[in-house]
PDB file with SEQRES, HELIX, SHEET and CRYST1 records, atoms N, CA, C and O in Angstrom:
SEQRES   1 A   74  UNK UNK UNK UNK UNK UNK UNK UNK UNK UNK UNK UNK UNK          
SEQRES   2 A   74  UNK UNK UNK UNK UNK UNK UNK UNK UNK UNK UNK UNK UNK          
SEQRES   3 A   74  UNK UNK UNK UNK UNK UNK UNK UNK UNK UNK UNK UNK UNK          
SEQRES   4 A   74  UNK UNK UNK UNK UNK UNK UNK UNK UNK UNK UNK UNK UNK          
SEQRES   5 A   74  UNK UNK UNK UNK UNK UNK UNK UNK UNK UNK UNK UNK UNK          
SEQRES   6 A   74  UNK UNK UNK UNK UNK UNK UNK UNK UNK                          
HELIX    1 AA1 UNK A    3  UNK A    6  1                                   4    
HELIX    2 AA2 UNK A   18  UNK A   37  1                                  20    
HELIX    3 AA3 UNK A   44  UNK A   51  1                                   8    
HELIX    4 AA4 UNK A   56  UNK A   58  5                                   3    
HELIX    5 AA5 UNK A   62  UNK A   67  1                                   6    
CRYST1    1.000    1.000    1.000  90.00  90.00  90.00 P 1           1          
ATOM      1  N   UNK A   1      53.527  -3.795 -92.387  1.00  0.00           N  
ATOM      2  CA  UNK A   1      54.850  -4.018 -91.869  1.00  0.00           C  
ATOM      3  C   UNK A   1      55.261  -2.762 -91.115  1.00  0.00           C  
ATOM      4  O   UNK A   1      54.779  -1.658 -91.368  1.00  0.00           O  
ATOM      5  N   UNK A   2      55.995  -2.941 -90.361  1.00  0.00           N  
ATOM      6  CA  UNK A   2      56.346  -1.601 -89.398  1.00  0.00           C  
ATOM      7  C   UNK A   2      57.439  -0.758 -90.410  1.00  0.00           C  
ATOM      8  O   UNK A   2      58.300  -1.127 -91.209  1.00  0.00           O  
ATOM      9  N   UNK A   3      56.901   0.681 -89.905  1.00  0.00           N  
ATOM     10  CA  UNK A   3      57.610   1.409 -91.048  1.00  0.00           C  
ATOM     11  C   UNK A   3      59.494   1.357 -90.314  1.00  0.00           C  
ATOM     12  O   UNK A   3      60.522   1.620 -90.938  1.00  0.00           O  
ATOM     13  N   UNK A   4      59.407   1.070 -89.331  1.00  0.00           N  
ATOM     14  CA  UNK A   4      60.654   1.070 -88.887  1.00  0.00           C  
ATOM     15  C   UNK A   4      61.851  -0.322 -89.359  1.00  0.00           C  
ATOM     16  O   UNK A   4      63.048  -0.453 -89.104  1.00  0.00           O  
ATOM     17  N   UNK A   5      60.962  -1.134 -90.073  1.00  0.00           N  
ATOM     18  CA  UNK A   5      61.507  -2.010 -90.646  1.00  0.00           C  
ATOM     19  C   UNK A   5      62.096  -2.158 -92.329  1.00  0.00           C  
ATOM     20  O   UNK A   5      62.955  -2.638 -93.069  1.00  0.00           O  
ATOM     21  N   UNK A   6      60.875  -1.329 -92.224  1.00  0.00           N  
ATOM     22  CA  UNK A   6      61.394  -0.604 -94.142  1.00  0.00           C  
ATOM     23  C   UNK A   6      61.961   0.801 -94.315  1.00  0.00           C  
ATOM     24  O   UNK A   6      62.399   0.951 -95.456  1.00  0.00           O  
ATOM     25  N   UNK A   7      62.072   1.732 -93.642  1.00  0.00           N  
ATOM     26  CA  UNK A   7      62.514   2.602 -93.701  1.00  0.00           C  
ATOM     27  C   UNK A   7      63.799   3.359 -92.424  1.00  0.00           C  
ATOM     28  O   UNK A   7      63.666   3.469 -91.205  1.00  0.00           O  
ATOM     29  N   UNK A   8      65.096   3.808 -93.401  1.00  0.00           N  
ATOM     30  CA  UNK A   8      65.961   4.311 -92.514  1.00  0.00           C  
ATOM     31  C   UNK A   8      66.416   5.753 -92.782  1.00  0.00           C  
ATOM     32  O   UNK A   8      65.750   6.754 -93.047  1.00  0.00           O  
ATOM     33  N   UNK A   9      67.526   5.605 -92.660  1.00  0.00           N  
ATOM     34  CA  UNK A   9      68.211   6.991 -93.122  1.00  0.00           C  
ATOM     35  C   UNK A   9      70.126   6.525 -92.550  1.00  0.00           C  
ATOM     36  O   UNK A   9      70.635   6.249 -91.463  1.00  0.00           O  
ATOM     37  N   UNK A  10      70.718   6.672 -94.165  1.00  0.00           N  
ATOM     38  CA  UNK A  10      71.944   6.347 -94.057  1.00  0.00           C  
ATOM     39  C   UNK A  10      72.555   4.674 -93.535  1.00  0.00           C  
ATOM     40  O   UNK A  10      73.699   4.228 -93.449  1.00  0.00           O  
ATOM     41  N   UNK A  11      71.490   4.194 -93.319  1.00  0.00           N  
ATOM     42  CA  UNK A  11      71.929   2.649 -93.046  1.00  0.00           C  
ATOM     43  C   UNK A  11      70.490   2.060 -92.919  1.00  0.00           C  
ATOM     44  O   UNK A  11      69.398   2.526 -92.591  1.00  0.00           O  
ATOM     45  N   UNK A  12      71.150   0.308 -93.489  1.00  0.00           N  
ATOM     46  CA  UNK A  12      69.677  -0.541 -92.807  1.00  0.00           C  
ATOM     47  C   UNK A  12      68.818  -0.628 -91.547  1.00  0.00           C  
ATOM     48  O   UNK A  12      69.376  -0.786 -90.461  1.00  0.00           O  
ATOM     49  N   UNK A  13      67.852  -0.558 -91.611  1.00  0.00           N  
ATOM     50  CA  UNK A  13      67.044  -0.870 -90.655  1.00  0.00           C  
ATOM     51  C   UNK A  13      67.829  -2.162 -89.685  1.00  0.00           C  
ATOM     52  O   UNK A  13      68.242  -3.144 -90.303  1.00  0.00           O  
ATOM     53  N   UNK A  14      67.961  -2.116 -88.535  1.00  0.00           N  
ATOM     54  CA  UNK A  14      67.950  -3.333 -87.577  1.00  0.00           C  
ATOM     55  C   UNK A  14      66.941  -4.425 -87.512  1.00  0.00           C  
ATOM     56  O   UNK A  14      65.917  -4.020 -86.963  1.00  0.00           O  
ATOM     57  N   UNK A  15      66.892  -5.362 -87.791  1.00  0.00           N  
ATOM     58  CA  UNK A  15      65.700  -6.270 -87.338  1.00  0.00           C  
ATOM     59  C   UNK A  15      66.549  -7.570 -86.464  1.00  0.00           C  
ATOM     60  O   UNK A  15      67.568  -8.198 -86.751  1.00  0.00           O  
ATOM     61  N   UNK A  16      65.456  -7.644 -85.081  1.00  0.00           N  
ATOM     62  CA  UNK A  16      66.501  -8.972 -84.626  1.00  0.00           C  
ATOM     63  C   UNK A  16      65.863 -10.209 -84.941  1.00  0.00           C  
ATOM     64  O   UNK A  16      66.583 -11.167 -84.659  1.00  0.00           O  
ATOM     65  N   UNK A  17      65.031 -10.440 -85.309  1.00  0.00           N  
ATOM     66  CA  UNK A  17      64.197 -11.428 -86.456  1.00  0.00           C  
ATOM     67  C   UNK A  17      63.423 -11.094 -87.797  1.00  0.00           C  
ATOM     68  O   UNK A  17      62.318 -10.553 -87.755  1.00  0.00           O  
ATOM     69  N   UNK A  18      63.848 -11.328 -88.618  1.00  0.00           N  
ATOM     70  CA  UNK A  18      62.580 -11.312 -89.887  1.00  0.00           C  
ATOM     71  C   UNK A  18      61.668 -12.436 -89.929  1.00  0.00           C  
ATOM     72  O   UNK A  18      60.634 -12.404 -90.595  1.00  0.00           O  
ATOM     73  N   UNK A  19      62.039 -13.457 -89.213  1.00  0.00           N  
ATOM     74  CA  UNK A  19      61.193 -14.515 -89.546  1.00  0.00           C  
ATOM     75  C   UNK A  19      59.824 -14.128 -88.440  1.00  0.00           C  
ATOM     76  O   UNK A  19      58.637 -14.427 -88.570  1.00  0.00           O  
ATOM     77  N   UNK A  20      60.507 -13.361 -87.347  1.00  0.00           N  
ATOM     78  CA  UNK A  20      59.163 -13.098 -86.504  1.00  0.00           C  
ATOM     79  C   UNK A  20      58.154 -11.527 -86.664  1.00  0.00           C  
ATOM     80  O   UNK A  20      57.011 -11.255 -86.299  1.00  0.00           O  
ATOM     81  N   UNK A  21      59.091 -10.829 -87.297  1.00  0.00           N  
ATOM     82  CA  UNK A  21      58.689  -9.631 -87.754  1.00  0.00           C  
ATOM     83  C   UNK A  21      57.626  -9.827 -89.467  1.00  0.00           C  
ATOM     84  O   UNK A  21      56.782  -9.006 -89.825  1.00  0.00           O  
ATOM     85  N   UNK A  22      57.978 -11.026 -90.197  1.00  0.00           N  
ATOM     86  CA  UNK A  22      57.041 -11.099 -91.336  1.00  0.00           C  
ATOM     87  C   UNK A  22      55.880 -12.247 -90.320  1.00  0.00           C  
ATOM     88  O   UNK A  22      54.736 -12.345 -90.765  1.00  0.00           O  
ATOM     89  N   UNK A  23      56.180 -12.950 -89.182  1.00  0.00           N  
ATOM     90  CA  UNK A  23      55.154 -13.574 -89.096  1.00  0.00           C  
ATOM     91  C   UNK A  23      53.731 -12.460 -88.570  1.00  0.00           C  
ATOM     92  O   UNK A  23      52.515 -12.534 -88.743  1.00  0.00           O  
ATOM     93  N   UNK A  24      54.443 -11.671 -88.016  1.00  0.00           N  
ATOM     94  CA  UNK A  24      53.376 -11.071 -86.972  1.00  0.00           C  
ATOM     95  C   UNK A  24      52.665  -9.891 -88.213  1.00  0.00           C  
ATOM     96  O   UNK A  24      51.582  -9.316 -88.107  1.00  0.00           O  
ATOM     97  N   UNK A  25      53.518  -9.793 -89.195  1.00  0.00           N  
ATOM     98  CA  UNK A  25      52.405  -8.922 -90.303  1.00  0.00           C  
ATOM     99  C   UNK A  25      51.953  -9.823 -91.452  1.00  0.00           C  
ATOM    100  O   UNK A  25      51.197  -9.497 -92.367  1.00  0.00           O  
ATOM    101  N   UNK A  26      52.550 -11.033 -91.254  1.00  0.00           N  
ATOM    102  CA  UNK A  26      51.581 -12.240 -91.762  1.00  0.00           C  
ATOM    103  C   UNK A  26      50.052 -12.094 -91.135  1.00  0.00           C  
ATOM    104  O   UNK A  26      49.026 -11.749 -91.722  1.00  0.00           O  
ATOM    105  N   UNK A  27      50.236 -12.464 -89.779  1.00  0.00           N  
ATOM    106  CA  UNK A  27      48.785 -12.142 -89.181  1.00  0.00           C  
ATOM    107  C   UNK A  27      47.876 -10.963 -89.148  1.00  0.00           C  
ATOM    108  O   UNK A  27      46.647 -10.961 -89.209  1.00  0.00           O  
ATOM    109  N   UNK A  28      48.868  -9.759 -89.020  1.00  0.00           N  
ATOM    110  CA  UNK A  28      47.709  -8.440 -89.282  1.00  0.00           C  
ATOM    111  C   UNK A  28      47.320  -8.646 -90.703  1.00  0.00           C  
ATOM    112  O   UNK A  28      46.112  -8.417 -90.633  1.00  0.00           O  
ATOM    113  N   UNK A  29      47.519  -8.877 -91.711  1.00  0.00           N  
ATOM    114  CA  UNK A  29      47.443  -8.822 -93.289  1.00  0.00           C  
ATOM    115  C   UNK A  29      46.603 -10.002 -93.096  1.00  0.00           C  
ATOM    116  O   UNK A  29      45.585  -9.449 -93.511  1.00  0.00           O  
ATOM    117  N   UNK A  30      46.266 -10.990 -92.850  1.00  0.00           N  
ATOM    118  CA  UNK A  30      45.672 -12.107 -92.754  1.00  0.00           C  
ATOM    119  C   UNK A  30      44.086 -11.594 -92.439  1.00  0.00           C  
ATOM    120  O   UNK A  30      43.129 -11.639 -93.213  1.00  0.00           O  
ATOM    121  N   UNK A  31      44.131 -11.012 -90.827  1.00  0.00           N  
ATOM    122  CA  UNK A  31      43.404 -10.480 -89.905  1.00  0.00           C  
ATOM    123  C   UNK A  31      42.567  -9.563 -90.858  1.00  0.00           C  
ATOM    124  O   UNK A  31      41.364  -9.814 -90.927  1.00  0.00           O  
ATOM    125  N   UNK A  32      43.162  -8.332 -91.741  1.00  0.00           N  
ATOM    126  CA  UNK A  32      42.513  -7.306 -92.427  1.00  0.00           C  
ATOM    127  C   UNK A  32      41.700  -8.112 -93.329  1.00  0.00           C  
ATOM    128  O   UNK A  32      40.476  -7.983 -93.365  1.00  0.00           O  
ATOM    129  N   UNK A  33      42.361  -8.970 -94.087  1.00  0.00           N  
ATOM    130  CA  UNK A  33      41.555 -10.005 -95.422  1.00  0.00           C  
ATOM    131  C   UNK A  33      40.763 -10.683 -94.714  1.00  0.00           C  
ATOM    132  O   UNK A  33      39.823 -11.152 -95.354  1.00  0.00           O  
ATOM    133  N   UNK A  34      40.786 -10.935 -93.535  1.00  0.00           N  
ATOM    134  CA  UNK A  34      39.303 -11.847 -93.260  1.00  0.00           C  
ATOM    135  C   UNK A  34      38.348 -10.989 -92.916  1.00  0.00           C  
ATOM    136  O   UNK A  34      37.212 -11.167 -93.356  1.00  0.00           O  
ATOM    137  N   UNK A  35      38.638  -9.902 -92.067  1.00  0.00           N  
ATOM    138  CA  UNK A  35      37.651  -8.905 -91.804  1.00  0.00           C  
ATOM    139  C   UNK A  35      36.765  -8.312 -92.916  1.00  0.00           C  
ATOM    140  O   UNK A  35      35.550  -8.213 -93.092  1.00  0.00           O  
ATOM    141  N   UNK A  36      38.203  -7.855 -93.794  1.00  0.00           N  
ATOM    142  CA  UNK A  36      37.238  -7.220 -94.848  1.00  0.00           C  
ATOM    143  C   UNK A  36      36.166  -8.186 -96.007  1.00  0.00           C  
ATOM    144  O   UNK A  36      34.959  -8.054 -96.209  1.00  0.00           O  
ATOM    145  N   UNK A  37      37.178  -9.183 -96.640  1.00  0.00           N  
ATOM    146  CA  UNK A  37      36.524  -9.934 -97.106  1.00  0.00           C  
ATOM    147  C   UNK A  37      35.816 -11.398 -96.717  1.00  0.00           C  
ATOM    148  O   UNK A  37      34.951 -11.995 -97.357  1.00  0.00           O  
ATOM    149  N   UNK A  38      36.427 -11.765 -95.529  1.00  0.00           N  
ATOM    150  CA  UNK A  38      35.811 -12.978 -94.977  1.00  0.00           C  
ATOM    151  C   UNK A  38      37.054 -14.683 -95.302  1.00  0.00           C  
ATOM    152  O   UNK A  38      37.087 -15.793 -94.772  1.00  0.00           O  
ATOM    153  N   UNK A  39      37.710 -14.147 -96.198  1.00  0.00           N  
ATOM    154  CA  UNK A  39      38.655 -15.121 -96.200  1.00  0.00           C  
ATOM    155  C   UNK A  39      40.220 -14.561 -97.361  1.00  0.00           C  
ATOM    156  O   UNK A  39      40.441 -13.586 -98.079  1.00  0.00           O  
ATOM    157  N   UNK A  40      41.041 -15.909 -96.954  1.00  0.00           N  
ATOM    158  CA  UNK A  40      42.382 -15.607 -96.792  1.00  0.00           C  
ATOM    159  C   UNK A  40      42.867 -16.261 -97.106  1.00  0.00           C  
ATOM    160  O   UNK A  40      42.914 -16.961 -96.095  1.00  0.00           O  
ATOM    161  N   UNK A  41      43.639 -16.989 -98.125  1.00  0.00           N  
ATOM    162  CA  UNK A  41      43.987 -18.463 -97.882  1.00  0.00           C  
ATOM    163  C   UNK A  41      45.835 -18.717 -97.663  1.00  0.00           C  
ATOM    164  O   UNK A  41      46.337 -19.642 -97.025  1.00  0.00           O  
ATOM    165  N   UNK A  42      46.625 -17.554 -98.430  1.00  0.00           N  
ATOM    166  CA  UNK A  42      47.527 -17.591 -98.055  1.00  0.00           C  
ATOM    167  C   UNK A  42      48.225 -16.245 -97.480  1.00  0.00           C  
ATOM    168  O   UNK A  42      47.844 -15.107 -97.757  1.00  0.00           O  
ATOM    169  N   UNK A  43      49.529 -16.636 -96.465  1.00  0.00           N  
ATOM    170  CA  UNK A  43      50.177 -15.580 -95.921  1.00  0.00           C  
ATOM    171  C   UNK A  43      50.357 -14.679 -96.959  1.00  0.00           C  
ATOM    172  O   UNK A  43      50.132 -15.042 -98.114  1.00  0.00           O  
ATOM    173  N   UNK A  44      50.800 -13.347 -96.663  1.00  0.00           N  
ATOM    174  CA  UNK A  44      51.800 -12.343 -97.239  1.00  0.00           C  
ATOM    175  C   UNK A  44      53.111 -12.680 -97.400  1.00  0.00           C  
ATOM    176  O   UNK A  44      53.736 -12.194 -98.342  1.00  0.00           O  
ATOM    177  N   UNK A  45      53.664 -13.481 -96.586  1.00  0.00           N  
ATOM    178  CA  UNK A  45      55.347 -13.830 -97.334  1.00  0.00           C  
ATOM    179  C   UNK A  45      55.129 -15.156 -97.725  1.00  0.00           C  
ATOM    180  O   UNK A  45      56.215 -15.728 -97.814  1.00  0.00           O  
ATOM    181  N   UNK A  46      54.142 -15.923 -98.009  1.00  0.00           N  
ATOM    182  CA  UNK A  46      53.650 -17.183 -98.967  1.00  0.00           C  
ATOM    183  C   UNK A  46      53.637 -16.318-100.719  1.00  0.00           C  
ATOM    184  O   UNK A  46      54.300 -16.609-101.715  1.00  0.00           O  
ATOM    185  N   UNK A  47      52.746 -15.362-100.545  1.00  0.00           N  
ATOM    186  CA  UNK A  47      52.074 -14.456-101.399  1.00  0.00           C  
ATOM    187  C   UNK A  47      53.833 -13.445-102.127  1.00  0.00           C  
ATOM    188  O   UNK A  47      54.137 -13.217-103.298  1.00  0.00           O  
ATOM    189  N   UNK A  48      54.323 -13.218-101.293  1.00  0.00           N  
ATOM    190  CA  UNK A  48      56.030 -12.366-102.089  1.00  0.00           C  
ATOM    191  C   UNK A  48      57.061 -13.672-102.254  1.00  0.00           C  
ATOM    192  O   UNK A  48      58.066 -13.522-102.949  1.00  0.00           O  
ATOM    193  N   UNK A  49      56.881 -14.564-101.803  1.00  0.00           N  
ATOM    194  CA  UNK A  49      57.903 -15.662-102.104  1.00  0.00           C  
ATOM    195  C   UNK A  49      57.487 -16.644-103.202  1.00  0.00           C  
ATOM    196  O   UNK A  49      58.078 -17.721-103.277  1.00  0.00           O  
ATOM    197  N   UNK A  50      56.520 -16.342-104.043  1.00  0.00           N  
ATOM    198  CA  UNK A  50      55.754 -17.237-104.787  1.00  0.00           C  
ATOM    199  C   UNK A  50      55.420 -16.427-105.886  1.00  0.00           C  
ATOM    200  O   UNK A  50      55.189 -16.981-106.961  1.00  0.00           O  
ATOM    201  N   UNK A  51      55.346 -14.967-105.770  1.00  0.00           N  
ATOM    202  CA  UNK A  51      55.368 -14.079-106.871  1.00  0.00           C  
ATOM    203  C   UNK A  51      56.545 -13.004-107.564  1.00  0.00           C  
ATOM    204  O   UNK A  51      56.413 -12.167-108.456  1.00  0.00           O  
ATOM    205  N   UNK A  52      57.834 -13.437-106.691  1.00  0.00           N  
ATOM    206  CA  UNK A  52      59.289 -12.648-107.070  1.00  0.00           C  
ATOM    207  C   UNK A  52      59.215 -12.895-108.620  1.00  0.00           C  
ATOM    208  O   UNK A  52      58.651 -13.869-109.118  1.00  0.00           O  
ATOM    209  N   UNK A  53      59.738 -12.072-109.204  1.00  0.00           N  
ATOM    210  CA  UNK A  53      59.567 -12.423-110.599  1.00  0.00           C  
ATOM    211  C   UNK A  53      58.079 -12.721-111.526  1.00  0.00           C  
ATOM    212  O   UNK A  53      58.155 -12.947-112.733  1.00  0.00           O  
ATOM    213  N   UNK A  54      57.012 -12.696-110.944  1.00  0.00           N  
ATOM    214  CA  UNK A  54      56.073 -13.144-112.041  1.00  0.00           C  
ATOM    215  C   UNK A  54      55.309 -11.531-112.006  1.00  0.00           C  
ATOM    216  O   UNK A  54      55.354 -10.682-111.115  1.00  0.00           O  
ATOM    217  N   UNK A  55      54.735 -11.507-113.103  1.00  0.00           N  
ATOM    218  CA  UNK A  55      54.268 -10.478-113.466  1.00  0.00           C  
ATOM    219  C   UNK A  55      54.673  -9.507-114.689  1.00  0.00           C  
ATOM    220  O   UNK A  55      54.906  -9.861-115.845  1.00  0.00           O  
ATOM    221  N   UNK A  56      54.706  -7.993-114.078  1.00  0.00           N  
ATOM    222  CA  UNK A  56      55.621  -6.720-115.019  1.00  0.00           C  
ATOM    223  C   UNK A  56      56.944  -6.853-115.705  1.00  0.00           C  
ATOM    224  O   UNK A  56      57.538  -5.994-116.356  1.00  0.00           O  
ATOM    225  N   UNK A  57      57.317  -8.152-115.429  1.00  0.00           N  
ATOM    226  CA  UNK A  57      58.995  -8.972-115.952  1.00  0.00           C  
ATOM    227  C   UNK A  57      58.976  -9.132-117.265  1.00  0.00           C  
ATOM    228  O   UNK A  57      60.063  -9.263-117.827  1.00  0.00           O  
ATOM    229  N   UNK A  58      57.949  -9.154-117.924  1.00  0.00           N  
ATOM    230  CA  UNK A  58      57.542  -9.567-119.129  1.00  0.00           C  
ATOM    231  C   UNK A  58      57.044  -8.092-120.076  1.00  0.00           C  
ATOM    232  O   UNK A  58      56.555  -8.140-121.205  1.00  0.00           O  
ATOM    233  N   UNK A  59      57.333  -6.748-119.231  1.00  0.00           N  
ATOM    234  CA  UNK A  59      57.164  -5.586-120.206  1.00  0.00           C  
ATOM    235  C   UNK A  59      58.449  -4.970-119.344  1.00  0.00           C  
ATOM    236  O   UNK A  59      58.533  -3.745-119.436  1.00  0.00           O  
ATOM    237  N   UNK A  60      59.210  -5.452-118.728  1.00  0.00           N  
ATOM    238  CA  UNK A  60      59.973  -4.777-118.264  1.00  0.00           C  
ATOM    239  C   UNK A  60      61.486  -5.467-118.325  1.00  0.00           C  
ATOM    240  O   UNK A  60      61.806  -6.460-117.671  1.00  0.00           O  
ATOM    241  N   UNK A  61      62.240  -4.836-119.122  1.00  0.00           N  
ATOM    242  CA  UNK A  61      63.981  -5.319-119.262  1.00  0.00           C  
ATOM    243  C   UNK A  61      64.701  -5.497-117.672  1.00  0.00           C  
ATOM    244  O   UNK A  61      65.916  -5.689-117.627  1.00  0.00           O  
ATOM    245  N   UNK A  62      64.017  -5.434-116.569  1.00  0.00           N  
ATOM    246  CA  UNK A  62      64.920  -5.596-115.639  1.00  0.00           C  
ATOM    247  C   UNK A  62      65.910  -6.780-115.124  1.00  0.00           C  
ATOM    248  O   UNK A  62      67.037  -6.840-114.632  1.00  0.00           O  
ATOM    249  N   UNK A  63      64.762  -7.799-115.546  1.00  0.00           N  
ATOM    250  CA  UNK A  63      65.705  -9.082-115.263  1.00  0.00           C  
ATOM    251  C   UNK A  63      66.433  -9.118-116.393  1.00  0.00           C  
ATOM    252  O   UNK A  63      67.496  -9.603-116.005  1.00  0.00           O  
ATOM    253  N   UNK A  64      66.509  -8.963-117.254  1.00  0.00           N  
ATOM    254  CA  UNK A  64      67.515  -8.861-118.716  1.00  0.00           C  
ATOM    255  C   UNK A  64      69.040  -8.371-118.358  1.00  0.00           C  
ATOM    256  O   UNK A  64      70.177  -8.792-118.574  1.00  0.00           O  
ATOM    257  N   UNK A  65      68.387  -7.151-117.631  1.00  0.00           N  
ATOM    258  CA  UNK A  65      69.872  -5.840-117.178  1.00  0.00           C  
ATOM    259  C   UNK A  65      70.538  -6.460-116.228  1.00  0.00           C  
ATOM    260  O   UNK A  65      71.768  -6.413-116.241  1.00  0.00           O  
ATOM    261  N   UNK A  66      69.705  -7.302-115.017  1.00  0.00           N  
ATOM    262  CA  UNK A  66      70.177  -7.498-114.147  1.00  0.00           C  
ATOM    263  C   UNK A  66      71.095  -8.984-114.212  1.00  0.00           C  
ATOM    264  O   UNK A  66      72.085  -9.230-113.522  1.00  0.00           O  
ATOM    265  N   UNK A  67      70.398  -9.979-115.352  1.00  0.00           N  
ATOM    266  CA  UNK A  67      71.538 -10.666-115.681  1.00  0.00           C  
ATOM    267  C   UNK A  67      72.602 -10.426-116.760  1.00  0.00           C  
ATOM    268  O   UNK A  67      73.679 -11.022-116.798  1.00  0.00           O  
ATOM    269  N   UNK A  68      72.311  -9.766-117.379  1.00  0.00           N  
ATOM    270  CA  UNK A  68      73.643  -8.944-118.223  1.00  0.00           C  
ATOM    271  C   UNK A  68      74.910  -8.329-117.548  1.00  0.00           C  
ATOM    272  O   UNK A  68      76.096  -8.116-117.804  1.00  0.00           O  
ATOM    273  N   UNK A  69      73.640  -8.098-116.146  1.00  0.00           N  
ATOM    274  CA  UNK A  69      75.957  -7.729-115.014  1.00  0.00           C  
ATOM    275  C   UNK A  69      75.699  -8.151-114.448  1.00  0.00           C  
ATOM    276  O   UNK A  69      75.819  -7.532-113.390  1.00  0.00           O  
ATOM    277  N   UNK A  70      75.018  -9.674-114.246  1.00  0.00           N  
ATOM    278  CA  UNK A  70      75.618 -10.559-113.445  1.00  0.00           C  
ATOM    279  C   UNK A  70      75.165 -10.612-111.836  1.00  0.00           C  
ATOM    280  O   UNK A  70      75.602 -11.380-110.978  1.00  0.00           O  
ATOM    281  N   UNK A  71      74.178  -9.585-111.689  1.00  0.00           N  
ATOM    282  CA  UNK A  71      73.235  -9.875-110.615  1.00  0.00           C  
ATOM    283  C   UNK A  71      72.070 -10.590-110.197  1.00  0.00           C  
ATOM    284  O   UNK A  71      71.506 -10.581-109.102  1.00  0.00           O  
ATOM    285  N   UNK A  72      71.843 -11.117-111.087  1.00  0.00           N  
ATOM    286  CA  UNK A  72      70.721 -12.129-111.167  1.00  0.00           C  
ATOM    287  C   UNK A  72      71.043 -13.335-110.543  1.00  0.00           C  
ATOM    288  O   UNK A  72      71.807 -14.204-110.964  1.00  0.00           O  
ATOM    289  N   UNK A  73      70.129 -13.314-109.062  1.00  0.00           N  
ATOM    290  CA  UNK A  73      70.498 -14.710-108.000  1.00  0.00           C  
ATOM    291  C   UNK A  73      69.896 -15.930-108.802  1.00  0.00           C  
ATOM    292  O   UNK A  73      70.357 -17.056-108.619  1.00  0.00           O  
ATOM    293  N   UNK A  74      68.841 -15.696-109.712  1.00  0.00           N  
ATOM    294  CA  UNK A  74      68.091 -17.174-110.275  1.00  0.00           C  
ATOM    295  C   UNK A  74      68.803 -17.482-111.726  1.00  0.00           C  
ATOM    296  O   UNK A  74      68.476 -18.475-112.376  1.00  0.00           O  
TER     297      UNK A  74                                                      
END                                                                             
């Protein structure tokens, strides 16, 4: 992802699309996994939209804290 998209100073980054800015590092990330390994089967924002929450959630109190004040979107 372009570092200019994740990183600022004192305010958000600008993006005038995310939907075209995750597609096009959909494809480099795609591009690297086939090169290196020969196959790919799903995007990178298939791959973060399908794994929010699964994992370290289960040794880690964050979603606990985060619905205890009421920040928890799910």
């Amino acid at each position: 992802m372009p570092r200019s998209v994740m990183t600022a100073q004192n305010t958000y980054p600008r993006v005038e699309s995310y939907s075209e800015t995750l597609a096009d590092y959909d494809r480099e990330v795609t591009e690297y996994y086939d090169l290196r390994s020969g196959s790919r089967l799903e995007s990178f924002s298939h791959l973060v939209a399908t794994n929010i929450g699964v994992g370290g959630a289960h040794v880690s109190p964050i979603m606990e804290v985060l619905h205890e004040q009421g920040l928890c979107l799910r």
